[in-house]
C-alpha positions in Angstrom: 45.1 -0.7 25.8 44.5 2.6 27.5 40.4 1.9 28.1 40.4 -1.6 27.4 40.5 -4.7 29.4 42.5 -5.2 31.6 45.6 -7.5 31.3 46.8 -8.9 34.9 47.7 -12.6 33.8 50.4 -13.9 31.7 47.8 -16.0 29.2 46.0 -12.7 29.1 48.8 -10.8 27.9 50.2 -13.6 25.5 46.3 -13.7 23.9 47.2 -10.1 23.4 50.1 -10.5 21.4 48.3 -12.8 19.0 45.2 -10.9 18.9 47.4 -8.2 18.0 49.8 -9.5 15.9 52.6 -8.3 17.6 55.1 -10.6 18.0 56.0 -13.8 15.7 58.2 -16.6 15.9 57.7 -18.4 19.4 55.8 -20.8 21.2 53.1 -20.4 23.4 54.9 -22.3 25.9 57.9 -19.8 25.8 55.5 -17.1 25.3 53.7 -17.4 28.5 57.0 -18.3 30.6 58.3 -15.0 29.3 55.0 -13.2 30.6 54.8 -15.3 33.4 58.1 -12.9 34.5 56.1 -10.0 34.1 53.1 -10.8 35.9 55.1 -11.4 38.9 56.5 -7.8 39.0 52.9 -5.9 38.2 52.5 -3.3 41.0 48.4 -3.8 42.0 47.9 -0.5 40.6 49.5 -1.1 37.3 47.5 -1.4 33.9 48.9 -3.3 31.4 48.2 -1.0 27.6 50.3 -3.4 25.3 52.1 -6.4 25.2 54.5 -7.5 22.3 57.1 -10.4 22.0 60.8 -9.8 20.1 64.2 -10.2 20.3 66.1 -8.3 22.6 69.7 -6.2 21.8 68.7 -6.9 17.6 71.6 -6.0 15.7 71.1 -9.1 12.8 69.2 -12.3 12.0 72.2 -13.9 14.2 73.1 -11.3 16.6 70.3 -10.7 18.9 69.6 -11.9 22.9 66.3 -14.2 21.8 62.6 -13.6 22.3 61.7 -11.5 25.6 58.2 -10.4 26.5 57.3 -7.1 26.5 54.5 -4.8 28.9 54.3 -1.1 28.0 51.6 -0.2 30.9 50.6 3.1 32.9 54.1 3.5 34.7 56.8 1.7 32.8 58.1 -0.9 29.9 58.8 -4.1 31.5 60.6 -6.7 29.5 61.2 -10.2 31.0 62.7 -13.5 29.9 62.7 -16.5 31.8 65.7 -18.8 30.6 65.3 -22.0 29.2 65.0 -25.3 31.8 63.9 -23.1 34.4 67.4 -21.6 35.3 66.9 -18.6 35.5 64.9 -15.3 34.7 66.1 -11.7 32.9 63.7 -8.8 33.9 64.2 -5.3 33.6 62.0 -1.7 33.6 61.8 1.6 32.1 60.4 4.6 33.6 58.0 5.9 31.2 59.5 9.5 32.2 63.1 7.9 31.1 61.5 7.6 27.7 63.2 9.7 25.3 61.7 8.4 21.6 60.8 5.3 20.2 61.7 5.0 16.5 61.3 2.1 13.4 63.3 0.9 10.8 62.4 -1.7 8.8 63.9 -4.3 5.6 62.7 -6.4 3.6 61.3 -9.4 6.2 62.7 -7.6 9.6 61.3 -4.8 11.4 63.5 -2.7 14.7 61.4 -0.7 17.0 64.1 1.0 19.1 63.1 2.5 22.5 65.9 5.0 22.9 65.9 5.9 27.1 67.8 8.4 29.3 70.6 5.4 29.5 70.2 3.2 27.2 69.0 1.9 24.0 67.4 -1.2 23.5 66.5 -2.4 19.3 63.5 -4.9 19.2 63.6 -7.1 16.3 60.7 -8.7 15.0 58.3 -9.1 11.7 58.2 -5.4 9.9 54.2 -6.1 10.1 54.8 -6.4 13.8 57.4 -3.8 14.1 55.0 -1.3 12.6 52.2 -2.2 14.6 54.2 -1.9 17.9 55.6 1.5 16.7 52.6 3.1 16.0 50.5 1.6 19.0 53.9 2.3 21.5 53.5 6.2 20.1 49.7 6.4 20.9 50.2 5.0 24.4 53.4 7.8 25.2 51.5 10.5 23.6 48.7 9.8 26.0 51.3 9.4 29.1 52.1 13.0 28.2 49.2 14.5 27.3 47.2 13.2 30.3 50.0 13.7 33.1 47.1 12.4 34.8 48.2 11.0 39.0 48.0 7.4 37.4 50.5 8.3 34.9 52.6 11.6 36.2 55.5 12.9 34.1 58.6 13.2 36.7 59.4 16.0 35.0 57.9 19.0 35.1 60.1 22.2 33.0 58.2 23.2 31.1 60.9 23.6 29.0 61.3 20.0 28.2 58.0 19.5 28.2 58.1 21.5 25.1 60.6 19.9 23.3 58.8 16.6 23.7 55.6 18.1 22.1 57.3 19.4 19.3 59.0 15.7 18.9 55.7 14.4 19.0 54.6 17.2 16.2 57.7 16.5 14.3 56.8 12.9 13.9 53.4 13.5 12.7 51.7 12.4 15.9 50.1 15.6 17.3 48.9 18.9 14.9 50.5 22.0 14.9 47.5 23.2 16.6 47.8 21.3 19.6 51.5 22.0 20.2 50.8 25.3 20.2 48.4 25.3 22.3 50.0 22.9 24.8 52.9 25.1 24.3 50.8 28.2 25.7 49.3 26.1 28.4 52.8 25.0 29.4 53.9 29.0 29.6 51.1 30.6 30.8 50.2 32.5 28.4 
């Protein structure tokens, strides 16, 4: 979490999931193997905000890739399997400027965060108590990447333009006020 303590390890990112009750349904043998994937690719500068555990490519109950981990930290989302017997591992990133929403739906007993990207789409499925959590935590953490902009966490893109259109998302959704989008809308243009 953006201020909190700091996750480098898998076992510390795994306590994190079930601290946080994000993520259900696997082993904490599979659980820190998964992790174990992502801690190998942390950059030494990286923070680690939230970590959750689902199933990858969820389109049913039957029709999903299994349980990855997941890392949403100060430069991307990292998601990481490592395959079963030791043969093998599936890793791949997101640019958190290659973010373009993150959205929820949820039944009855399954939740799908969906982390729609410049390229792709990838639907998370998972508990709707987890889902919900994730979605609203995941929307905290990008609100702050662009509200800060800070060195740590710079957007790529700087139009102002689209910079713009992703407060009024954010404002659409409920997450910021119409008071700050307008007044990170005149910040943006000057005036």
């Amino acid at each position: 979490y953006i201020g909190g303590d700091v996750m480098r390890t898998a076992e510390s990112m795994y306590n994190n999931c079930l601290e946080n009750g994000t993520g259900s349904g696997f082993s904490k043998r599979s659980g820190l193997r998964h992790f174990t994937i992502i801690e190998e690719v942390l950059d030494n500068n990286e923070e680690v905000y939230m970590t959750f555990i689902g199933l990858k490519d969820y389109l049913s109950v039957s029709d999903h890739k299994n349980n990855y981990a997941y890392a949403i930290t100060n430069k991307r989302i990292i998601i990481g399997q490592s395959k079963l017997m030791g043969l093998g591992k599936d890793i791949q990133t997101i640019s958190m400027d290659r973010i373009s929403d993150i959205s929820l739906s949820k039944g009855m007993v399954m939740g799908v965060v969906t982390i729609d990207t410049l390229g792709e789409v990838f639907n998370v499925g998972l508990d709707k108590h987890s889902a919900e959590s994730i979605f609203n935590e995941a929307h905290r953490i990008i609100f702050e990447y662009i509200k800060n902009d800070s060195p740590n966490i710079k957007n790529q893109n700087d139009d102002p333009i689209e910079k713009i259109r992703q407060f009024k998302s954010l404002m659409d959704e409920g997450i910021i006020s119409e008071a700050e989008f307008e007044s990170k809308k005149k910040e943006l243009l000057d005036i």
